[in-house]
DOVEX-614361 format. One record per atom (N, C-alpha, C): residue number from 1; atom name; residue in three letters; x, y, z. Coordinates in nm, 4 decimals, m for minus. Layout:
# DOVEX-614361
i, at, aa, c1, c2, c3
NUM, CA, ALA, X, Y, Z;
...
//
This chain:
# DOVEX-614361
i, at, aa, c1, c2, c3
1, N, UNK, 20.8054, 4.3773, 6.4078;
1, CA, UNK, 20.9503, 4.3785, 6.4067;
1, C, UNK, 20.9969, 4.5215, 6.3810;
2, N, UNK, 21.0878, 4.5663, 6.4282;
2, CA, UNK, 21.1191, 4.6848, 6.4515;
2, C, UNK, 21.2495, 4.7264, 6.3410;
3, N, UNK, 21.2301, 4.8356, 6.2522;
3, CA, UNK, 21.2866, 4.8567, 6.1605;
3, C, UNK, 21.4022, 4.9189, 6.2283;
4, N, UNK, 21.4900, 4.9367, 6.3409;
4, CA, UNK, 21.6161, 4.9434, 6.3572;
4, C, UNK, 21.6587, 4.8046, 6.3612;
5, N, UNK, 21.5813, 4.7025, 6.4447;
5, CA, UNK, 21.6468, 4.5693, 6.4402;
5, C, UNK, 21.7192, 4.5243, 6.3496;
6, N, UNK, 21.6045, 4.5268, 6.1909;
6, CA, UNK, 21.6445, 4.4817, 6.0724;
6, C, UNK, 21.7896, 4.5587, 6.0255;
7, N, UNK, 21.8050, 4.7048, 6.0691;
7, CA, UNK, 21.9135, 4.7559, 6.0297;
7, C, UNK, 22.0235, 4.6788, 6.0639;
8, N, UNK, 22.0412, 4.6933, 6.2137;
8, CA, UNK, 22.1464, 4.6250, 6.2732;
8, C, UNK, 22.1603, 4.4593, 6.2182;
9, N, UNK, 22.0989, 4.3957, 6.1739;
9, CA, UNK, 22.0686, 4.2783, 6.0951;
9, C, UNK, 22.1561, 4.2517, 6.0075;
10, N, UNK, 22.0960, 4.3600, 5.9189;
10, CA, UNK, 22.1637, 4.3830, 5.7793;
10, C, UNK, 22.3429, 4.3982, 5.7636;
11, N, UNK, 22.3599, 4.5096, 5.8905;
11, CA, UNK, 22.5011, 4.5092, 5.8984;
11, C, UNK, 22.6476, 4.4374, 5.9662;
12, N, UNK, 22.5421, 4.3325, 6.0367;
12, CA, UNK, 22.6135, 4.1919, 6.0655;
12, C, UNK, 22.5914, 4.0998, 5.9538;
13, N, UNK, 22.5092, 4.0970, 5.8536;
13, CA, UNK, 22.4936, 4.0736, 5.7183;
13, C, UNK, 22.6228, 4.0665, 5.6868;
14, N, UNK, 22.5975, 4.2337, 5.6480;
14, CA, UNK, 22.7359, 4.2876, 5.5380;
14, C, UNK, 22.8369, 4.2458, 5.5756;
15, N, UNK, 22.9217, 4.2553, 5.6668;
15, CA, UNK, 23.0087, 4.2359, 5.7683;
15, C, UNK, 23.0568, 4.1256, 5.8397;
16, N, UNK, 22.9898, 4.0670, 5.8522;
16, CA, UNK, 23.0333, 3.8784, 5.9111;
16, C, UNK, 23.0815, 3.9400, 6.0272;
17, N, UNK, 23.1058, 4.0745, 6.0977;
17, CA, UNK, 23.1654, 4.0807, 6.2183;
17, C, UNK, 23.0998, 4.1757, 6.3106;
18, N, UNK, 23.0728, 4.1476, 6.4312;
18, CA, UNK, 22.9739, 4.1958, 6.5014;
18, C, UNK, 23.0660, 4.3539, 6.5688;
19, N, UNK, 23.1899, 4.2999, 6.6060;
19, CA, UNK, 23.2372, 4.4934, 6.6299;
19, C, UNK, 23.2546, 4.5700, 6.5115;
20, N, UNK, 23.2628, 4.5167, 6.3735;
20, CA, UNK, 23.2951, 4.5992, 6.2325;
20, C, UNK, 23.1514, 4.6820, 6.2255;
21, N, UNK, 23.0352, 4.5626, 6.2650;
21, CA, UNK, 22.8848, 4.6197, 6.2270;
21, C, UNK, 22.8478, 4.7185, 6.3428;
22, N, UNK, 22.9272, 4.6870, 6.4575;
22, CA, UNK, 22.8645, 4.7681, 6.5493;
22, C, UNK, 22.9137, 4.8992, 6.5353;
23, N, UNK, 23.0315, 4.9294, 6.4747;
23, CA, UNK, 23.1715, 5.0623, 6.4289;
23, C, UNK, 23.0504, 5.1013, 6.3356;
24, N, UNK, 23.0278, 5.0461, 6.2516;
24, CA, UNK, 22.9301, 5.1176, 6.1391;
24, C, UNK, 22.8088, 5.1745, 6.1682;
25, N, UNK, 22.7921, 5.1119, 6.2738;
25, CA, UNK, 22.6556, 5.2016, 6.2959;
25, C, UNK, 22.6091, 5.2477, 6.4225;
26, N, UNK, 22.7598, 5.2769, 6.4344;
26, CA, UNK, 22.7692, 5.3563, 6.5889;
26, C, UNK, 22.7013, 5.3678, 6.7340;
27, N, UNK, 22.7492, 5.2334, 6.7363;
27, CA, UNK, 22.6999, 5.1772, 6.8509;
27, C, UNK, 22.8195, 5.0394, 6.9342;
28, N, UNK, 22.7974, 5.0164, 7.0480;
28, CA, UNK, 22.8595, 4.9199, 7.0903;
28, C, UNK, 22.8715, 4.7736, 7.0961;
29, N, UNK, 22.9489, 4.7127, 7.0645;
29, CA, UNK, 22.9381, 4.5794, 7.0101;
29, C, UNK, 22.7984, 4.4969, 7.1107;
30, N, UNK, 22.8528, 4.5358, 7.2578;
30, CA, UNK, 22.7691, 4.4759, 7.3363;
30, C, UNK, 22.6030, 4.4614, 7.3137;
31, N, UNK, 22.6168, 4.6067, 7.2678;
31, CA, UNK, 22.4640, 4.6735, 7.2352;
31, C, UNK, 22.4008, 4.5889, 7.1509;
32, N, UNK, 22.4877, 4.5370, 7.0029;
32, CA, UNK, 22.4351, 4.5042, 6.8943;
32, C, UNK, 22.4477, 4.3680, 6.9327;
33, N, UNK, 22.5222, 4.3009, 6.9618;
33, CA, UNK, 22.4689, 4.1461, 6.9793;
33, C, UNK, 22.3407, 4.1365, 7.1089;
34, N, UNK, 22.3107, 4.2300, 7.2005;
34, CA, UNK, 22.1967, 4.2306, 7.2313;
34, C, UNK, 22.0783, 4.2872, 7.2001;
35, N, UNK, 22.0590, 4.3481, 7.0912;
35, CA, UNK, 21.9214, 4.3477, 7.0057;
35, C, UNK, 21.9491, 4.2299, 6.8845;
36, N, UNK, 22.0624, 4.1412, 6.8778;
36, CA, UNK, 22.0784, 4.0879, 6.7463;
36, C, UNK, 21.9898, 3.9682, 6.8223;
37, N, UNK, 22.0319, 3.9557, 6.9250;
37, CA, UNK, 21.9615, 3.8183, 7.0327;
37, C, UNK, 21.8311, 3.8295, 7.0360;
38, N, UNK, 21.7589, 3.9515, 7.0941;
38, CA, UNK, 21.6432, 4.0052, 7.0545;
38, C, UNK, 21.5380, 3.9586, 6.9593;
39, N, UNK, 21.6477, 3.9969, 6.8400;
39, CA, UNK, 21.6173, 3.9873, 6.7240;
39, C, UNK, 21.5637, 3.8074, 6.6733;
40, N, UNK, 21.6286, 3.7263, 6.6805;
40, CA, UNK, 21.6742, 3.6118, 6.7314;
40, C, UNK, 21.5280, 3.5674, 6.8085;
41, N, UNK, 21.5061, 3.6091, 6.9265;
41, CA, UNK, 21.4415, 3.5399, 7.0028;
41, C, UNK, 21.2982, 3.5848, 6.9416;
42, N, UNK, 21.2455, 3.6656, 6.8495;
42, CA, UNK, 21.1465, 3.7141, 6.8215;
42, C, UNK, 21.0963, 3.6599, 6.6993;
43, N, UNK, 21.2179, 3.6249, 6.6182;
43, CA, UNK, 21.1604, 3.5168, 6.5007;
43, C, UNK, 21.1981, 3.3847, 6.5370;
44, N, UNK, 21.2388, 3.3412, 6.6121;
44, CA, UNK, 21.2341, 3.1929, 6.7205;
44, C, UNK, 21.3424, 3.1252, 6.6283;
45, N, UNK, 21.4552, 3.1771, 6.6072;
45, CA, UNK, 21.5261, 3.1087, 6.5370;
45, C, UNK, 21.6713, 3.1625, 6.5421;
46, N, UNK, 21.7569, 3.1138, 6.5859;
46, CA, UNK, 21.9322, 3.1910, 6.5303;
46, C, UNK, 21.9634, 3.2245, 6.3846;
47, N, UNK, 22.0103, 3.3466, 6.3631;
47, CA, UNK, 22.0208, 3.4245, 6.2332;
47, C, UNK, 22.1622, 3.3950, 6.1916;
48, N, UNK, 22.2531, 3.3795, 6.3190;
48, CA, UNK, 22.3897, 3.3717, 6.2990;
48, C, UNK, 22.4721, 3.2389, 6.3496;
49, N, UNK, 22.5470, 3.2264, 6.3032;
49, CA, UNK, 22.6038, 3.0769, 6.3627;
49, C, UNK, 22.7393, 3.1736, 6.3575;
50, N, UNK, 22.7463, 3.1387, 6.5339;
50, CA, UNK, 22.8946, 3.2073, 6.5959;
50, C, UNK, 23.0054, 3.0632, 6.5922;
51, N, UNK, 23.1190, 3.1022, 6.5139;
51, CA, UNK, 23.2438, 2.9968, 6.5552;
51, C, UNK, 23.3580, 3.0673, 6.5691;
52, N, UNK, 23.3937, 3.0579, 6.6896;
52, CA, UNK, 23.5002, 3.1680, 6.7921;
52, C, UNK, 23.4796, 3.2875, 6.6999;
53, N, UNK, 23.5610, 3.3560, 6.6497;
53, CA, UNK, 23.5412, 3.4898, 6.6151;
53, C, UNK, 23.4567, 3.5415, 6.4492;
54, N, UNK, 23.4398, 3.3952, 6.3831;
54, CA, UNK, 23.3698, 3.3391, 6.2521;
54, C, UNK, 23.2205, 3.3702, 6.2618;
55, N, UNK, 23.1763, 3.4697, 6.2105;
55, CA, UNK, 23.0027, 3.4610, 6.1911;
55, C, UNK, 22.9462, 3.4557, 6.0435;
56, N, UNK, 22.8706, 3.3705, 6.0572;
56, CA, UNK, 22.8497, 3.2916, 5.9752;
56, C, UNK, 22.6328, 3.2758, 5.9880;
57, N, UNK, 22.5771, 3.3473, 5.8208;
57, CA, UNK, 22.4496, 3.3375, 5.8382;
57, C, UNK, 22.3812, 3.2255, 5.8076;
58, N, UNK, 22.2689, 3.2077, 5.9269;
58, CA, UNK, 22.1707, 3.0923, 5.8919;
58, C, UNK, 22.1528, 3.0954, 5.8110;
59, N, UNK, 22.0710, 2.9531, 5.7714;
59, CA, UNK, 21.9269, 2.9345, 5.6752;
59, C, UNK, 21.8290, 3.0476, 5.7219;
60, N, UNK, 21.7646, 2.9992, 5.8525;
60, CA, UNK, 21.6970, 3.1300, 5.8477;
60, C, UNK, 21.7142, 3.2831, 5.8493;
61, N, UNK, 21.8531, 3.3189, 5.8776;
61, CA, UNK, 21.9171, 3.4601, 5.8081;
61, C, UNK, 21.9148, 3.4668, 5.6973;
62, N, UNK, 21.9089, 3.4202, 5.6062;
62, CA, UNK, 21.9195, 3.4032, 5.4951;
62, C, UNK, 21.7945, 3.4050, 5.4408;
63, N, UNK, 21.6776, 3.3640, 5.5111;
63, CA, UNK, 21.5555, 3.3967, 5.4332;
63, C, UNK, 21.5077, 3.5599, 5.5453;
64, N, UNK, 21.5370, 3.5955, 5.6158;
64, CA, UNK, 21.5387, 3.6984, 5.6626;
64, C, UNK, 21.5716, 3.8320, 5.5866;
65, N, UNK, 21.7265, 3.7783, 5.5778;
65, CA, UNK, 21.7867, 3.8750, 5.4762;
65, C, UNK, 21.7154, 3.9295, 5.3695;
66, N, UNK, 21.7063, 3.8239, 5.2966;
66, CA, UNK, 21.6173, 3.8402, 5.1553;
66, C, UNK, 21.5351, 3.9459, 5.1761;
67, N, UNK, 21.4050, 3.8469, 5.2853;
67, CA, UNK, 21.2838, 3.9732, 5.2851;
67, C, UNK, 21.3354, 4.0730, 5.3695;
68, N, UNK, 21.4302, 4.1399, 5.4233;
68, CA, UNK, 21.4543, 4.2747, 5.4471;
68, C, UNK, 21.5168, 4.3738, 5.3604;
69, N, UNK, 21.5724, 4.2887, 5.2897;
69, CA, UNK, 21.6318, 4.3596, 5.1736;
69, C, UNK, 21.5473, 4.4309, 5.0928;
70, N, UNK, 21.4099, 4.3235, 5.0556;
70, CA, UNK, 21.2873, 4.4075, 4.9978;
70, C, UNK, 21.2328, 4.4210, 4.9994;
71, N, UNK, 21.1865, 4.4707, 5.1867;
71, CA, UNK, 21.1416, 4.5685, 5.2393;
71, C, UNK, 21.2300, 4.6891, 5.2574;
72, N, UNK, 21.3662, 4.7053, 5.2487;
72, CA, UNK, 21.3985, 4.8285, 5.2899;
72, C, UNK, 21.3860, 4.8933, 5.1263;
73, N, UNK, 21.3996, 4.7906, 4.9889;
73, CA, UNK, 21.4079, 4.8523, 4.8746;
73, C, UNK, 21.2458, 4.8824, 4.8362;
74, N, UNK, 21.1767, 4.8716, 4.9028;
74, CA, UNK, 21.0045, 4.9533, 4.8949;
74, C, UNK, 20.9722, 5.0754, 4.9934;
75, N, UNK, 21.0514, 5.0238, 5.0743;
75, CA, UNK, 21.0440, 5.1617, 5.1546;
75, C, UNK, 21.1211, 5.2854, 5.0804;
76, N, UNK, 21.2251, 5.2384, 4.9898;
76, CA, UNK, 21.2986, 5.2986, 4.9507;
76, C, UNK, 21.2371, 5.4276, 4.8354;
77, N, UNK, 21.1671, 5.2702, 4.7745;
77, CA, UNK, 21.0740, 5.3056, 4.6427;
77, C, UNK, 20.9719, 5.4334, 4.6866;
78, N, UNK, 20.8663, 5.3737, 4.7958;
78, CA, UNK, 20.7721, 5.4713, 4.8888;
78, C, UNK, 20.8310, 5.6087, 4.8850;
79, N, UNK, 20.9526, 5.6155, 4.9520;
79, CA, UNK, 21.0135, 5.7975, 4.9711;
79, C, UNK, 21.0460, 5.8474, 4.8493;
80, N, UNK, 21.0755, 5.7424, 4.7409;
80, CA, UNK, 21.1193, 5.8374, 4.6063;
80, C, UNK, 21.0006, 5.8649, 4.5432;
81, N, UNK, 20.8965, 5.7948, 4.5784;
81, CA, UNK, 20.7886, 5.8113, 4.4936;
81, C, UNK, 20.7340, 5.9754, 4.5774;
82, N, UNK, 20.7132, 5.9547, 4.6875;
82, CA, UNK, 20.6598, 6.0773, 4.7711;
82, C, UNK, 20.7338, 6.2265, 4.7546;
83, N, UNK, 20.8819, 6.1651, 4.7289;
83, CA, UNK, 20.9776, 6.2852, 4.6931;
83, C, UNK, 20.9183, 6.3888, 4.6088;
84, N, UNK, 20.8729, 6.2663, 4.5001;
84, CA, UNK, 20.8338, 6.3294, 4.3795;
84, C, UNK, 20.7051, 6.4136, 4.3849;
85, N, UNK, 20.6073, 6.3353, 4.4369;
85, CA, UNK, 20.5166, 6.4397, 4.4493;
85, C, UNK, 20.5272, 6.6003, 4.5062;
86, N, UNK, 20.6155, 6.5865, 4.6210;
86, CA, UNK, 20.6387, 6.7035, 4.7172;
86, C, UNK, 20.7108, 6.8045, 4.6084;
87, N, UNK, 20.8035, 6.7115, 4.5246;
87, CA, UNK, 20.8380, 6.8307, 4.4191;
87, C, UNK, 20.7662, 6.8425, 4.3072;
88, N, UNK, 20.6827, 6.8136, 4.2865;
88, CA, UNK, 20.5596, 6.8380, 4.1968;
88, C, UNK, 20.6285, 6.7970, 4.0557;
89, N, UNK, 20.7156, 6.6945, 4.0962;
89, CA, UNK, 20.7514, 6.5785, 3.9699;
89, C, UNK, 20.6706, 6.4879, 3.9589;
90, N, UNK, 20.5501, 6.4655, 3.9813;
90, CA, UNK, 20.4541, 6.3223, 3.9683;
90, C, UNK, 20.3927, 6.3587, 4.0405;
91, N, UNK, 20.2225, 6.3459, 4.0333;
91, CA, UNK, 20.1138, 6.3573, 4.0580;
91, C, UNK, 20.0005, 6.3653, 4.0179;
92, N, UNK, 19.9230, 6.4207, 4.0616;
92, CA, UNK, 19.7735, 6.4336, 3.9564;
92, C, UNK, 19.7079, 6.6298, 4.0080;
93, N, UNK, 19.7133, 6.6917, 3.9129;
93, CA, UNK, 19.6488, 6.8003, 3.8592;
93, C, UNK, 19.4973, 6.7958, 3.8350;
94, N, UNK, 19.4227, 6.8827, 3.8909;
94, CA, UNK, 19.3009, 6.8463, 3.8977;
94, C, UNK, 19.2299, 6.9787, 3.8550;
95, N, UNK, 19.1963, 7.0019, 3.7784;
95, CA, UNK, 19.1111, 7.1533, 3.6966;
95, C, UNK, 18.9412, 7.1398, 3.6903;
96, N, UNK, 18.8868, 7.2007, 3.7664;
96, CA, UNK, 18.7495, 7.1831, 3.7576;
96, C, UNK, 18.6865, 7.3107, 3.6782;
97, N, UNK, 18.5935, 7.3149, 3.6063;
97, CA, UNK, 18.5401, 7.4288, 3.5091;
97, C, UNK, 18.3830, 7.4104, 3.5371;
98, N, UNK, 18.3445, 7.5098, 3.6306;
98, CA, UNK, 18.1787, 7.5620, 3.6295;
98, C, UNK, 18.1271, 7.6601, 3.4849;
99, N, UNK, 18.0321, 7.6280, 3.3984;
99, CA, UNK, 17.9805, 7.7202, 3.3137;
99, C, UNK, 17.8552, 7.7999, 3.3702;
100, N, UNK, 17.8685, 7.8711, 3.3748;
100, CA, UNK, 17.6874, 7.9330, 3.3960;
100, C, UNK, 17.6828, 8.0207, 3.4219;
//
């Protein structure tokens, strides 16, 4: 599954509205309800329940949601942790001492 999908996911999530989510993340409504379908057809299940202009998340959006949520908050975790190393805030120091 493709970690833009989940984005665009997330922000028909937030949003209950597919041109608000598509404004946010700059792209065209058309665009985003066709990777949302995509999206959809790849976990074999509807994420959204459309009623005229009302969107409204599945059951299975809803367990979707969840686990993307924390996957994007480990991925999140992953870069702060790496941050740190790169700034030599956390890591491991390694001193070797030959006598002889």
């Amino acid at each position: 599954m493709e970690h833009r999908l989940l984005e665009y996911f997330l922000a028909v999530c937030e949003e209950l509205h597919f041109t608000k989510a598509a404004e946010k993340l700059g792209i065209s409504q058309p665009t985003l309800s066709q990777q949302i379908r995509l999206l959809e057809n790849r976990v074999g299940s509807p994420l959204f329940q459309r009623i005229g202009k009302k969107v409204y998340v599945t059951e299975a959006g809803e367990i979707l949601l969840k686990h993307s949520r924390n996957m994007f908050h480990e991925l999140d975790q992953a870069q702060a942790a790496i941050n740190e190393i790169q700034g030599m805030q956390r890591g491991r120091l390694r001193i070797g001492f030959c006598s002889g």
